[in-house]
Structure formats: C-alpha cells, structure tokens
GUKESE-858876 format. One line per 8 residues: number of its first residue (from 1); their letters; for each residue y, z, x of N, C-alpha, C. Coordinates in steps of 0.05 Angstrom, whole numbers, plus 5000, padded with zeros to 4 digits. Each point is the difference from the previous one (the first is absolute). Layout:
<atoms>
NUM	a	Y:Z:X:Y:Z:X:Y:Z:X ~ ...
</atoms>
This chain:
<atoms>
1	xxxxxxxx	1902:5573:3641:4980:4987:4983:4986:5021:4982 ~ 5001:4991:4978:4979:5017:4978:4986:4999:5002 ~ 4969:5020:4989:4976:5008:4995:4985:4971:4983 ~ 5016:4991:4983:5000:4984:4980:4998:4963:5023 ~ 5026:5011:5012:5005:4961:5018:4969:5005:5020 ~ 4999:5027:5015:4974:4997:5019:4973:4991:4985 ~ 5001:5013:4980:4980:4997:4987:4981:4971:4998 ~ 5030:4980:4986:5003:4976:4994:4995:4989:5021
9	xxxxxxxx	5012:5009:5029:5002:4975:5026:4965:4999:5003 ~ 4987:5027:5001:4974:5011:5006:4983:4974:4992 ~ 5014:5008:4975:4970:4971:4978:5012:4976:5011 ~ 5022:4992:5001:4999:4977:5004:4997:4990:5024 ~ 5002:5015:5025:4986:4992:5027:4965:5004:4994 ~ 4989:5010:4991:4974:5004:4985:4989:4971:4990 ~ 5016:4994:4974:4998:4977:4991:5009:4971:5022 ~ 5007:5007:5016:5014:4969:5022:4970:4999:5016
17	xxxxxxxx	4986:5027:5015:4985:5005:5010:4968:4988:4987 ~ 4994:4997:4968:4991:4995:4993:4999:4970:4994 ~ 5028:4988:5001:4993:4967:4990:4997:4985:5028 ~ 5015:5023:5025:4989:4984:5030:4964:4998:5010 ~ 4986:5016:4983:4972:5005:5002:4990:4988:4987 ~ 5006:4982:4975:4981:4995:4978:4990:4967:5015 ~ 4977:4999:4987:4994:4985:5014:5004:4959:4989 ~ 5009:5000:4986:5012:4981:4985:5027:4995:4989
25	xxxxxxxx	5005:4973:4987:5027:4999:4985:4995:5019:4973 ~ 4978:4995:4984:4990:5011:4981:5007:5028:4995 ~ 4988:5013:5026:5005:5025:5002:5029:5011:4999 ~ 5006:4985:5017:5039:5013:5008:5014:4998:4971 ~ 4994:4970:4988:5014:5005:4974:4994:5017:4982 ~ 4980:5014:4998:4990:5017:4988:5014:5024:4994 ~ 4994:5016:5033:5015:5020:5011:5041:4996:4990 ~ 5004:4976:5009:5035:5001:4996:5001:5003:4970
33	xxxxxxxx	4981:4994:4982:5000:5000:4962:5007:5023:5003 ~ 4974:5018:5012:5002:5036:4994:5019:5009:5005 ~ 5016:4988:5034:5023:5019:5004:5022:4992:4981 ~ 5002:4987:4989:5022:4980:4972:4996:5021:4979 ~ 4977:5001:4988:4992:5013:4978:5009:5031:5007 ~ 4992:5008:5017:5002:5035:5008:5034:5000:4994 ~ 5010:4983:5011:5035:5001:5003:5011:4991:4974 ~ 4988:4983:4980:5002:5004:4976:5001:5020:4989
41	xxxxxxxx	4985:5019:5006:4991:5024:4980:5004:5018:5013 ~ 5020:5005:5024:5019:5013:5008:5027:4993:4987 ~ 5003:4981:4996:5025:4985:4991:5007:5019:4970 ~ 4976:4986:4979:4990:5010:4968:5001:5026:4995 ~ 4994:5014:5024:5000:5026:4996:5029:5019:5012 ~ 5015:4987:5002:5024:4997:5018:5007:5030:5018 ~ 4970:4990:5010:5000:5018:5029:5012:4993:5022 ~ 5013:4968:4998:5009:4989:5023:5029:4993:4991
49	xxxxxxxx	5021:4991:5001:5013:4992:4993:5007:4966:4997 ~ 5012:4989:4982:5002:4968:5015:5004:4988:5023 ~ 5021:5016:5018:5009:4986:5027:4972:5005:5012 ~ 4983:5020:4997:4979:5008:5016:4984:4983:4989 ~ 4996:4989:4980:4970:4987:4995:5015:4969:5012 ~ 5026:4992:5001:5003:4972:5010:5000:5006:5034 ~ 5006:5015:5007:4997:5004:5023:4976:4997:5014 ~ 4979:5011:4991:4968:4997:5000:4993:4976:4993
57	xxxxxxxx	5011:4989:4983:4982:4974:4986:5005:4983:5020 ~ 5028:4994:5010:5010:4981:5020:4982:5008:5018 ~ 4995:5023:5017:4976:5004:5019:4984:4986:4996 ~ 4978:5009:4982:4975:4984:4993:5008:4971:5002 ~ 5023:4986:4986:5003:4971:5000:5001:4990:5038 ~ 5018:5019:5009:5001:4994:5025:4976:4999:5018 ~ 4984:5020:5001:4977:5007:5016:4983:4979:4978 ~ 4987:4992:4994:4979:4986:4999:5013:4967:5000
65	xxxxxx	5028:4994:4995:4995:4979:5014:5010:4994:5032 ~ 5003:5020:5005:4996:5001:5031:4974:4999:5013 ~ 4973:5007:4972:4986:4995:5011:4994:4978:5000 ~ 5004:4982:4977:4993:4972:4992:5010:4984:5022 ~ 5025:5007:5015:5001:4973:5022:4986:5011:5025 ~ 4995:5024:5004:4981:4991:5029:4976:5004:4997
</atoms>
C-alpha cells in the first residue's frame, strides 16, 4: 500500500468515524457532502485516479446507506 492509499484509508475511516458521532440526520449528510466534495477535488486535481475516485464514491454510497437501514 502507498503513502498516498494510507493516507486516503486514514481520512476516510476519520470521516466514517465522524458521521457515526454526529448527532443527527442533518449532520451525517452534511459530513458525507464534505467527504463527496474532498473526493471531487481529488478527482479535479487528478490526484486520484478514476477507478480510485469510483471506488471511493461507491464506499461513501455504500456506508451511509448502510447507515440508513439500521
């Protein structure tokens, strides 16, 4: 694993960590915008590559509606 993929897993167990704490729906959607946006502009700045930003995005899609059903 790269300096680059650790980096990435870092924030985004960071960011998972943060929408399991918030204390609302309000909140969590909030937080999943930012991690969207950050990965956008990882994307734009093509620090990430495509497979890597769909790879991520599907995360995010996955994990928060995992959160939505329980």
């Amino acid at each position: 694993m790269t300096r680059k993929d650790k980096q990435l897993r870092a924030w985004i167990q960071k960011q998972k960590c943060l929408i399991n704490e918030a204390a609302d729906q309000k909140d969590r959607d909030y937080i999943a915008m930012m991690w969207l946006g950050y990965l956008n502009g990882l994307r734009l700045t093509n620090a990430i590559t495509y497979r890597e930003y769909q790879e991520m995005y599907d995360e995010i899609q996955k994990y928060i509606a995992g959160l939505e059903v329980a």
